[in-house]
MDTraj code that builds the backbone (N, CA, C; nanometers):
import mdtraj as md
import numpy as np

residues = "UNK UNK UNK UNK UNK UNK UNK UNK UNK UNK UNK UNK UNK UNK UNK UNK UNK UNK UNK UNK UNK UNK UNK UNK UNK UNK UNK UNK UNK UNK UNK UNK UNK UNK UNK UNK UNK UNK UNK UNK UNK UNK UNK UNK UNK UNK UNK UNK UNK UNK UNK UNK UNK UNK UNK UNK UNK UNK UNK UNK UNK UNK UNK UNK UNK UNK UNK UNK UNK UNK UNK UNK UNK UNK UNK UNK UNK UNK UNK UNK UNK UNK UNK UNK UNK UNK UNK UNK UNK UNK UNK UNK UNK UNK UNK UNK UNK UNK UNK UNK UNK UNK UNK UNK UNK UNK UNK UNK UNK UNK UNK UNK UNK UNK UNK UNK UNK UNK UNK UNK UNK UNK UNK UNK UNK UNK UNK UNK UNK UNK UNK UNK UNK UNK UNK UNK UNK UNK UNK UNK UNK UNK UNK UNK UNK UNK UNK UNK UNK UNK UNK UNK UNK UNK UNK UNK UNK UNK UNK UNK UNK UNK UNK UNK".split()
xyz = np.array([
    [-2.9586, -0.3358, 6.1483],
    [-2.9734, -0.2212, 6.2361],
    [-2.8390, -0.1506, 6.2504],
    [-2.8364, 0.0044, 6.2653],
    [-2.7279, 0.0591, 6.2632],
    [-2.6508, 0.0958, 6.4006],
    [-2.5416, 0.0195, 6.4380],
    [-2.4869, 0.0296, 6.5911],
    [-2.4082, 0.1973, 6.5697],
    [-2.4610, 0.2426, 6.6402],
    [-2.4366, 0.3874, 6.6520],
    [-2.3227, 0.4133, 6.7447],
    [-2.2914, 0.3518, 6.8211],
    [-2.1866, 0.3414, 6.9447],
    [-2.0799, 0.3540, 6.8607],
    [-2.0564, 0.2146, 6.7283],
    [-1.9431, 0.1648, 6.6816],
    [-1.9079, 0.2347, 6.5167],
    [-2.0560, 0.3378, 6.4837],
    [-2.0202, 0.3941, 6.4114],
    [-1.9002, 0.4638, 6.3600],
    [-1.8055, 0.4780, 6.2861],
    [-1.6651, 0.5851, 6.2905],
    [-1.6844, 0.6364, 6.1999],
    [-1.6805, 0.7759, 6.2342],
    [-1.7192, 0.8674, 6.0843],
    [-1.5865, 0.9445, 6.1003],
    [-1.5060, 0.9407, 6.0197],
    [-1.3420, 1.0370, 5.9667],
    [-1.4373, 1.1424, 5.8725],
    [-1.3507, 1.2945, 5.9414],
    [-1.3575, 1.3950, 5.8233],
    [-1.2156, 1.4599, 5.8218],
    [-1.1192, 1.4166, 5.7095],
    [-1.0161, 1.4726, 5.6830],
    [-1.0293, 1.5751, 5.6329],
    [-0.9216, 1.6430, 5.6161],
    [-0.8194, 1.7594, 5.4921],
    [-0.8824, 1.6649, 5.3588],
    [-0.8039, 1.5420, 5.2931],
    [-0.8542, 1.5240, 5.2129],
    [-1.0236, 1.4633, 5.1473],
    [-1.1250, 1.4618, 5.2761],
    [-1.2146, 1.4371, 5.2071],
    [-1.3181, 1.6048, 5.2187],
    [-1.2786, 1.7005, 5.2790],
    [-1.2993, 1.7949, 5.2408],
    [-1.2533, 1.8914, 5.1072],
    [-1.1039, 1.8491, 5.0381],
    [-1.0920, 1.9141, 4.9072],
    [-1.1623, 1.8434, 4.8392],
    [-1.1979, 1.6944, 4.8433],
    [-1.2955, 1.6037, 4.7970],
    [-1.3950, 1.6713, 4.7722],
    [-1.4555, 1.6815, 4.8525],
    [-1.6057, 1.7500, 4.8655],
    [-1.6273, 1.9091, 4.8118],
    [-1.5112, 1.9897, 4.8370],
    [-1.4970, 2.1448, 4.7730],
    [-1.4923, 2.1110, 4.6306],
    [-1.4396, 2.0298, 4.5742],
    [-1.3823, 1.9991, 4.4665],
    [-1.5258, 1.9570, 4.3463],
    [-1.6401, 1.9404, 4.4394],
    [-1.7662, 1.8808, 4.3471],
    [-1.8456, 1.9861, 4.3589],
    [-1.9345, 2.0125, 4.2051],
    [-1.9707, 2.1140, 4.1342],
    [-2.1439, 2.0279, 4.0784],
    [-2.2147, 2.1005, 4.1476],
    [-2.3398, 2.0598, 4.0783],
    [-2.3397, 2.0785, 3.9444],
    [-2.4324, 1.9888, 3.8272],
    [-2.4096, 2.0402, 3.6674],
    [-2.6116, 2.1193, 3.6867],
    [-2.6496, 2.1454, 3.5380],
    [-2.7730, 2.1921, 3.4819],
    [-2.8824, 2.0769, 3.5367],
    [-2.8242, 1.9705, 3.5754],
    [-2.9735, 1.8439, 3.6239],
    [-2.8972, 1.7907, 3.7745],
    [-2.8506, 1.8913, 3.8399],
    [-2.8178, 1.8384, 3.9664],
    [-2.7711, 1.7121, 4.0139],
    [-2.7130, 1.6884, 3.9145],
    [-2.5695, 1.5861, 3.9043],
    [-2.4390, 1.6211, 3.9584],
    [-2.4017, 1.5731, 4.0828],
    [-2.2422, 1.6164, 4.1434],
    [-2.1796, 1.5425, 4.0224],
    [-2.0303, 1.6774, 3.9821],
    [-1.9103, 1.6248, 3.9115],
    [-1.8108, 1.6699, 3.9922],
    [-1.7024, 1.5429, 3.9602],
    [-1.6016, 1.5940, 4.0296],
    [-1.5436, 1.7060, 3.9112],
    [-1.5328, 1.8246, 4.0022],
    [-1.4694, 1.9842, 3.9489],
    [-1.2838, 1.9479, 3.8699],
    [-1.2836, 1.9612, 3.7619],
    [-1.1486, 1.9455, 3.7228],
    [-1.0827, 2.0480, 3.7445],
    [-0.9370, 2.0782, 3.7336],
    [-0.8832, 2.1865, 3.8155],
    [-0.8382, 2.2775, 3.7152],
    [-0.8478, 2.4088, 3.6892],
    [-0.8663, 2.5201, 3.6400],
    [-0.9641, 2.5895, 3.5717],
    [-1.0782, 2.5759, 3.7043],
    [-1.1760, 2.6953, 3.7231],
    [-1.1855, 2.8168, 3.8506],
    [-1.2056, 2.9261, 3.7867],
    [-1.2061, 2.9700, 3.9006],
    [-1.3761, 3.0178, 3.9169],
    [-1.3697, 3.0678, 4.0485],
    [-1.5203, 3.1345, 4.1220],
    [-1.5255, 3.2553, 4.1520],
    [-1.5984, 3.3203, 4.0832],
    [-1.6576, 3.4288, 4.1551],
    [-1.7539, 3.5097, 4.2017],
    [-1.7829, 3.6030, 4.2506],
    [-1.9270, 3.6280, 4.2719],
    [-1.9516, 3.7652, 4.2618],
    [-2.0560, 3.7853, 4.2360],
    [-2.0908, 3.9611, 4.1467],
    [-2.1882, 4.0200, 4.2559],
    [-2.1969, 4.0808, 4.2448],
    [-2.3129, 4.1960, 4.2922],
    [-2.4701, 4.0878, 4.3379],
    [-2.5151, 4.1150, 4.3972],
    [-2.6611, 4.0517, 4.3893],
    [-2.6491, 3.8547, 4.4215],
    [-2.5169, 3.8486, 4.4643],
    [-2.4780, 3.7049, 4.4921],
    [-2.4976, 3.5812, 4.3476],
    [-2.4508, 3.6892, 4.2359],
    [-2.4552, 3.5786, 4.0911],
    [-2.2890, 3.5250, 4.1045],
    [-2.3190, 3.4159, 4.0338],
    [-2.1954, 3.2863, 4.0678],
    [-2.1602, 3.3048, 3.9124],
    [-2.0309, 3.3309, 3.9059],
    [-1.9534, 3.3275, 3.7784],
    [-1.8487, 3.2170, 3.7064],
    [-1.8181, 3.1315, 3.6670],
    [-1.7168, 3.0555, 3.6619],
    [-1.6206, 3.0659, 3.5785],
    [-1.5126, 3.0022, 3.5432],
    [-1.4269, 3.0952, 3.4502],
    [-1.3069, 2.9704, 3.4223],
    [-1.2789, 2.9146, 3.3284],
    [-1.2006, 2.8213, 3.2554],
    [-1.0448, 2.8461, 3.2237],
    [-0.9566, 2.8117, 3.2689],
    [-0.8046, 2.7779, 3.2552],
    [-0.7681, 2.7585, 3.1548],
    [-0.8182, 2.6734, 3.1696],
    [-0.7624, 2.4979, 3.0745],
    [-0.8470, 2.4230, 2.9755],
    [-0.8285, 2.3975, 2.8476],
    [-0.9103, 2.3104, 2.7466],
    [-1.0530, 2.2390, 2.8599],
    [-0.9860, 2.1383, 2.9374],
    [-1.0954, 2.0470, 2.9866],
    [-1.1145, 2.0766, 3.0919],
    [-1.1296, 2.2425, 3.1759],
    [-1.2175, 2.3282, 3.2078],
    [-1.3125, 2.3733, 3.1151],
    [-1.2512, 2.4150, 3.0401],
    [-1.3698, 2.4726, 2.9724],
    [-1.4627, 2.4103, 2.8954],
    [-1.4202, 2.2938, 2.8717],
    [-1.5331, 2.2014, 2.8089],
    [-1.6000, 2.1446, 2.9057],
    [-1.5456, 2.1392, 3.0545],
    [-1.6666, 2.1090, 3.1629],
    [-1.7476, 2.1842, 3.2160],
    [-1.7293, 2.3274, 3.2116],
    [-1.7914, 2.4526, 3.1923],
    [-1.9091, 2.4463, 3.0679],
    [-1.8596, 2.4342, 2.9681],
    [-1.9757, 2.4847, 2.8429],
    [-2.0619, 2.3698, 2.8424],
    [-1.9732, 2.2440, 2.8264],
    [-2.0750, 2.1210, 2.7912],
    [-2.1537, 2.0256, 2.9526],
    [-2.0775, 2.0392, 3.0872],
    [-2.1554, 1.9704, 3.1546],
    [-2.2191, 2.0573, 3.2179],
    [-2.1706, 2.1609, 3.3028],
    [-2.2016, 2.2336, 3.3951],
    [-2.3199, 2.3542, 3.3654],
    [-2.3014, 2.4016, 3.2692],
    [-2.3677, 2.5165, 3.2234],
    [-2.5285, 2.4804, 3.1933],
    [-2.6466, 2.5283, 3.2373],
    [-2.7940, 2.4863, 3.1873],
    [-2.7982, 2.5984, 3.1008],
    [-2.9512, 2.5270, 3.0444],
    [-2.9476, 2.5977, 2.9312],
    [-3.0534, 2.7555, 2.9408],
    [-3.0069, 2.7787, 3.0652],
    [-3.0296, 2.9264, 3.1039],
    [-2.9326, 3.0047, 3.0786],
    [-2.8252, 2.9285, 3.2072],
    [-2.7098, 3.0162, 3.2312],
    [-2.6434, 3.0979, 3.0860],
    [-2.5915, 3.2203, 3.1112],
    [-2.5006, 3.2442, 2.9803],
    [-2.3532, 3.2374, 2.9785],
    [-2.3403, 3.2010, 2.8559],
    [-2.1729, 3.1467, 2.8448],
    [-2.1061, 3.2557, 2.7391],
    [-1.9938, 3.2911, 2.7777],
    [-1.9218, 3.4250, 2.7273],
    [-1.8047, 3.3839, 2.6924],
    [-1.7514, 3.4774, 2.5860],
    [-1.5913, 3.4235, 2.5270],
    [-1.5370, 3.5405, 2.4519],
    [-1.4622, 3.5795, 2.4777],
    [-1.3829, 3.6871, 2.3903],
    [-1.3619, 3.6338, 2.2280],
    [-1.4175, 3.7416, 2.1815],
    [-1.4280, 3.7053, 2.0098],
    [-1.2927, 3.7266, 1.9212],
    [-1.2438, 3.6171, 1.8139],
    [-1.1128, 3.5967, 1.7719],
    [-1.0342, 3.5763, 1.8164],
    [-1.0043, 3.5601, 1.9925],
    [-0.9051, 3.4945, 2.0447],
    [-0.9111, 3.4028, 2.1306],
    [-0.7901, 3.3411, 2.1735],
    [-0.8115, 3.2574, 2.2532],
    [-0.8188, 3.3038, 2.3926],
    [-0.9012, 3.2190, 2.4514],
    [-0.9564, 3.2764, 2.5832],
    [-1.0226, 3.1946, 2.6452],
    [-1.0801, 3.2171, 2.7956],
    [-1.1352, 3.0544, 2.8882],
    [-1.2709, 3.1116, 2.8529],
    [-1.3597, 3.0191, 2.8604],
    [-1.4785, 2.9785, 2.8889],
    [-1.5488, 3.0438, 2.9681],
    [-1.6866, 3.1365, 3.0152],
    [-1.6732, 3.1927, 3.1216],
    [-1.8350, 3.1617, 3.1457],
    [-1.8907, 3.1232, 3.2741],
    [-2.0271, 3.0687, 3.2258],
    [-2.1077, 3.1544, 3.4043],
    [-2.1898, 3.2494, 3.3604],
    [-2.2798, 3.3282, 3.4740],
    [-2.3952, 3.2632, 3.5042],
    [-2.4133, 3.1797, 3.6195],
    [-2.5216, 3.1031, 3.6556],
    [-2.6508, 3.1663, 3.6338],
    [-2.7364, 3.1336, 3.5993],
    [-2.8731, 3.1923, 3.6192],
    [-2.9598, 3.1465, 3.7196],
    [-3.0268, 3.1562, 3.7988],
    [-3.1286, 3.0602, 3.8861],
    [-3.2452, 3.0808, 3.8243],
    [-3.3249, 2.9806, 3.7826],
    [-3.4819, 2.9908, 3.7907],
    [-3.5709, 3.0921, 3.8578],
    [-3.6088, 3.1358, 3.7547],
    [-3.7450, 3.2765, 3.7194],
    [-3.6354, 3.4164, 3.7723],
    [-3.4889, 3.4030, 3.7308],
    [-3.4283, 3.5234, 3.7401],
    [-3.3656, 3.6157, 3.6318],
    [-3.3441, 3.6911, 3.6339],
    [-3.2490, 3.7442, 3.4713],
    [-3.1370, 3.8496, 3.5207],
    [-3.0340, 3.8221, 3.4663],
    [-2.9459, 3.9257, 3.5393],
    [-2.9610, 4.0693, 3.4821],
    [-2.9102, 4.1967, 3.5021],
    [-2.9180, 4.2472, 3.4839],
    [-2.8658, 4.2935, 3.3469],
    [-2.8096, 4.4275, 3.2840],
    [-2.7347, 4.4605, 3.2060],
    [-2.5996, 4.4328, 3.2731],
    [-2.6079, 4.5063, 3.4085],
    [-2.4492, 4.5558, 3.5028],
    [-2.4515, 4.4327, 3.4973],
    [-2.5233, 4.3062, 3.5658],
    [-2.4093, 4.1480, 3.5853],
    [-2.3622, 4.1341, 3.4712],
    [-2.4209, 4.1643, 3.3665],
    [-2.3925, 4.0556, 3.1736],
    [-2.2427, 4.1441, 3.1629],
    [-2.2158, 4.2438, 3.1624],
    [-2.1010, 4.3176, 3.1499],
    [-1.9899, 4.2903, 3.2236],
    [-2.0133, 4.2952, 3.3747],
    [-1.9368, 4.1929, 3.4357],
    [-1.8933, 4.0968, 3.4180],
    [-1.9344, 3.9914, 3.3795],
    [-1.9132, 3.8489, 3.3456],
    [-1.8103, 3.8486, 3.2648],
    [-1.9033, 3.9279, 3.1372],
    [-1.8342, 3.9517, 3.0010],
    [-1.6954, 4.0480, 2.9866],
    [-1.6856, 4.1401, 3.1371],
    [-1.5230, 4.1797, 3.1523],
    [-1.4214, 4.0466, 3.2507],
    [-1.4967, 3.9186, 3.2786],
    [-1.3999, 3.8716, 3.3195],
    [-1.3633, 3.7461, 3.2258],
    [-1.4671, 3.7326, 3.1195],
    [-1.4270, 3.6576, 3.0207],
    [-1.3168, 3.7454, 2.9125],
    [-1.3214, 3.8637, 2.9814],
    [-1.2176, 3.9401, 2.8643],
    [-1.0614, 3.9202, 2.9553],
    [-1.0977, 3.9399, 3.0507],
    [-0.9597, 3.9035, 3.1548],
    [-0.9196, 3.8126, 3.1654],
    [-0.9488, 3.7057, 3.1421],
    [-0.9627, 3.5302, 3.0812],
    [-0.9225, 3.4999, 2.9717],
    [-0.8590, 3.6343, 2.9534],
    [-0.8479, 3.6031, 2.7578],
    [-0.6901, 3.6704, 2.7179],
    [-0.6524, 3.6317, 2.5705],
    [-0.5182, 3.7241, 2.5485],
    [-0.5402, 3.8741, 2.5528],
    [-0.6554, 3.8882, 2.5741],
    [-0.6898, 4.0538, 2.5180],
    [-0.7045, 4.0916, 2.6891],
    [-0.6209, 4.0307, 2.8100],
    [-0.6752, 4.1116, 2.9214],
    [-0.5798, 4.2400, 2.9179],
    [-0.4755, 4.2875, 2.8529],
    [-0.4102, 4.3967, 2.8859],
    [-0.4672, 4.5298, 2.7781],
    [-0.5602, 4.4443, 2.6986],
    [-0.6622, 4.5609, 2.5738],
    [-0.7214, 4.6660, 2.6497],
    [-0.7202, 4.7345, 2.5032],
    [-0.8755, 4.8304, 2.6060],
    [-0.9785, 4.7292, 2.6115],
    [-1.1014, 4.8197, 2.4950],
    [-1.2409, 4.8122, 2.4773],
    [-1.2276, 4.6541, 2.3936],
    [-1.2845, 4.5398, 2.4051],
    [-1.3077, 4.4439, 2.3418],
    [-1.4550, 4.3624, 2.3640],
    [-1.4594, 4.3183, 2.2202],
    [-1.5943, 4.2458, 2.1871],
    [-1.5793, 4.0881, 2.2602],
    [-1.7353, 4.0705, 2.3534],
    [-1.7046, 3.9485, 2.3465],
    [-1.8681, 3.8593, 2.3440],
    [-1.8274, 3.7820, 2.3315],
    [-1.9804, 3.6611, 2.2823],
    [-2.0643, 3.6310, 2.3821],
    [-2.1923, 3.6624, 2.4220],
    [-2.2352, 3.6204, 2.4809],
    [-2.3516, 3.5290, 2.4155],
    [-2.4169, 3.3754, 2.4581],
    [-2.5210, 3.3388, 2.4358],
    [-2.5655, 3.2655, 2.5422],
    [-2.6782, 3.1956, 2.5456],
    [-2.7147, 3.1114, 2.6409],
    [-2.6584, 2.9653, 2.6140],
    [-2.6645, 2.8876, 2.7497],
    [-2.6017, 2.7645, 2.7390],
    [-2.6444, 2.6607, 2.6718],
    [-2.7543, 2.6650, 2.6563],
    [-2.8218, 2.5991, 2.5672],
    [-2.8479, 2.6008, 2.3765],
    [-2.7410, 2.6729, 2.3350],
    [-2.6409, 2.7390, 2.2309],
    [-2.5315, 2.7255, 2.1846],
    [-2.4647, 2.6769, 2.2935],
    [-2.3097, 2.6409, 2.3011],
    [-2.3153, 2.4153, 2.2882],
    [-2.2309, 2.4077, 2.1663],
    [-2.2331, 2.3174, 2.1162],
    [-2.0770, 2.2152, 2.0877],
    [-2.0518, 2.1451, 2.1066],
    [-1.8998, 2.0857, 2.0447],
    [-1.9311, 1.9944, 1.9277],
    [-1.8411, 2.0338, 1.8225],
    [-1.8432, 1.9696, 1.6840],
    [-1.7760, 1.8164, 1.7251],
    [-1.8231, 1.7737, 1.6894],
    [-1.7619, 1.6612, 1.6689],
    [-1.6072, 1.5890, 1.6859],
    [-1.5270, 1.5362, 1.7291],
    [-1.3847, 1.5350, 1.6862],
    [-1.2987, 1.6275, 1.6605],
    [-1.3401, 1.7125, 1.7606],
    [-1.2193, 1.8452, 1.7872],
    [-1.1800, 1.8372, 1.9310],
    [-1.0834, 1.9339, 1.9095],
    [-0.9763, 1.8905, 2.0225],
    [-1.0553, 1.9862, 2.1641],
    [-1.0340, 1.9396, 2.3140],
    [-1.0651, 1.9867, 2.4236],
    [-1.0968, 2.1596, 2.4095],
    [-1.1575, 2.1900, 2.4311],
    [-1.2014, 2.3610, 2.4515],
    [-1.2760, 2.4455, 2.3136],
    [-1.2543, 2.3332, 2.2108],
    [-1.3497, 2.3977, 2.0961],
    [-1.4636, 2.3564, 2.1169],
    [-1.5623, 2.4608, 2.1140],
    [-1.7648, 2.4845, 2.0884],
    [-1.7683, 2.5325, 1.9754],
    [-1.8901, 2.5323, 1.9463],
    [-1.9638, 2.6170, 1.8140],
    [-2.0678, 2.6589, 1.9400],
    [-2.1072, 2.8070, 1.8598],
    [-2.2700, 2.8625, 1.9254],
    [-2.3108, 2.9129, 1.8621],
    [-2.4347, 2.9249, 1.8722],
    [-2.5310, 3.0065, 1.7887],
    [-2.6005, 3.1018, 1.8892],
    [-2.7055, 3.2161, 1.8463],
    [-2.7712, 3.3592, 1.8278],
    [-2.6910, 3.4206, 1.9571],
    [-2.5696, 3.4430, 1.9012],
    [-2.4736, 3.5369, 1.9974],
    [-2.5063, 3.7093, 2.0460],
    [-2.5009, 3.7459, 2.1355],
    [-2.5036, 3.8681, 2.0866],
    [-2.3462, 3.9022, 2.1528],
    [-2.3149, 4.0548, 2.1408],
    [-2.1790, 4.0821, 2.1274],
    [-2.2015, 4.2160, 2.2361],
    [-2.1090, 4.2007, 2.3500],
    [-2.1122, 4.2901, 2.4113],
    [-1.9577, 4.3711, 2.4320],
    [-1.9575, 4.4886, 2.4422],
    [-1.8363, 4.5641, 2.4474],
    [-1.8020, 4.6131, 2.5365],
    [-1.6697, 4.5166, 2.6342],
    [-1.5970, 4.5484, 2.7668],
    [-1.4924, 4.6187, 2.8130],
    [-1.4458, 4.6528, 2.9000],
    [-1.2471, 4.6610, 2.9713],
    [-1.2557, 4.5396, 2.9887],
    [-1.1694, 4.4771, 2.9940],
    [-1.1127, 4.3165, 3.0512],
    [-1.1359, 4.3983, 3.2435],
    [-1.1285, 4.3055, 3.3121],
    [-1.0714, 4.3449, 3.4167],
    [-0.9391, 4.4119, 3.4910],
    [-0.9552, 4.4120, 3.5858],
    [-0.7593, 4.4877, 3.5920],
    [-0.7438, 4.3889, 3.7057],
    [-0.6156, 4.3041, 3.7388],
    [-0.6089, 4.2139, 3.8630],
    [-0.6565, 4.2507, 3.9849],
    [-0.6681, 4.3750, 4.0019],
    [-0.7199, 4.4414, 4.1203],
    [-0.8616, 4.3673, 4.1898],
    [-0.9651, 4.4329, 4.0652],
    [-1.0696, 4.4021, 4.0415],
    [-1.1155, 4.2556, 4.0516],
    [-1.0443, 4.2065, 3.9727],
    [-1.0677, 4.0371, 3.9791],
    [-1.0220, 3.9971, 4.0775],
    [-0.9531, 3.9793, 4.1542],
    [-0.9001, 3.9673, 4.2608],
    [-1.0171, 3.9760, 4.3713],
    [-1.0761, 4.0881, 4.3963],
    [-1.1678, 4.1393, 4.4872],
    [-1.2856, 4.0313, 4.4710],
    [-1.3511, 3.9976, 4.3391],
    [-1.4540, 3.8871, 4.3355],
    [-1.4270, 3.8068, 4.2883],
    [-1.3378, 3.7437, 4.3309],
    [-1.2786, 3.5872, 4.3288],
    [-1.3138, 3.5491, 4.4320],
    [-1.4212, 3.4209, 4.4337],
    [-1.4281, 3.3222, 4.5752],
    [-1.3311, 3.2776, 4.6769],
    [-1.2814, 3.1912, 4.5894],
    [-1.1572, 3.1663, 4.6402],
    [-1.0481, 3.2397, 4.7337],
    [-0.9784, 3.3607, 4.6498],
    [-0.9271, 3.4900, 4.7072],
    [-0.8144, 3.4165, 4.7033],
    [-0.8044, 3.3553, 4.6217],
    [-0.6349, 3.2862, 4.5615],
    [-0.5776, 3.3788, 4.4663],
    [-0.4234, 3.3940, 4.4751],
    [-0.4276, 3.4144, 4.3204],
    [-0.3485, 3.3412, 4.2351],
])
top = md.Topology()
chain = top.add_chain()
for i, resn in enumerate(residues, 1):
    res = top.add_residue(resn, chain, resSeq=i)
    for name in ("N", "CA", "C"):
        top.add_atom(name, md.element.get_by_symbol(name[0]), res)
traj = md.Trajectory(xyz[None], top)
């Protein structure tokens, strides 16, 4: 039986970055969130995520992402991972897919470009070869959409966080 009197429940500082820090995946599995992703949020309350680091972005493409959501990448360069949640029986628009796809361009070496191409497919597309190093995928039936990167301004404004 549970003595409720003698119960002690602690909620720190650290078991709250604890807890900020965990990221549902595609089968509603808590992971602990590795650190360089960021959050943001678009128009219509769509959740964007966006990769730093090699093993961001491979926790982005390969755990986190279902095989709804779409995952975006600036084409020929290097660049983070960028993955636009989808929810069940929804579709984003044109305006969210462009969005996304200008902050996967801002995510990328090409954020000071103009106009650049970048990859979009679904998550269920996005693949890792075998014995390659942290942040390489393969994907398949891409299509290619044509952005501005963001300007810090902009990104800034729909960033969750509101870090910079």
């Amino acid at each position: 039986m549970l003595d409720r009197e003698n119960l002690d429940v602690r909620w720190n500082a650290s078991d709250a970055l604890r807890y900020a820090s965990r990221m549902t995946d595609s089968r509603g599995r808590a992971h602990e969130r590795p650190a360089g992703i960021v959050e943001y949020r678009l128009p219509g309350d769509w959740q964007v995520l966006a990769g730093r680091t090699d093993a961001a972005n491979d926790y982005l493409s390969l755990e986190l992402a279902g095989p709804r959501d779409l995952w975006f990448h600036i084409r020929g360069m290097p660049g983070g991972h960028v993955v636009l949640r989808v929810p069940e029986g929804l579709a984003p628009d044109r305006a969210t897919e462009e969005l996304a796809a200008a902050i996967a361009a801002y995510h990328s070496k090409a954020r000071s470009a103009g106009t650049v191409a970048v990859s979009c497919t679904e998550g269920r597309n996005v693949s890792k070869p075998r014995g390659t190093k942290p942040g390489t995928v393969t994907i398949r039936k891409e299509r290619v959409l044509k952005v501005w990167p963001l300007s810090d301004e902009v990104a800034a404004g729909w960033r969750s966080d509101k870090r910079g």
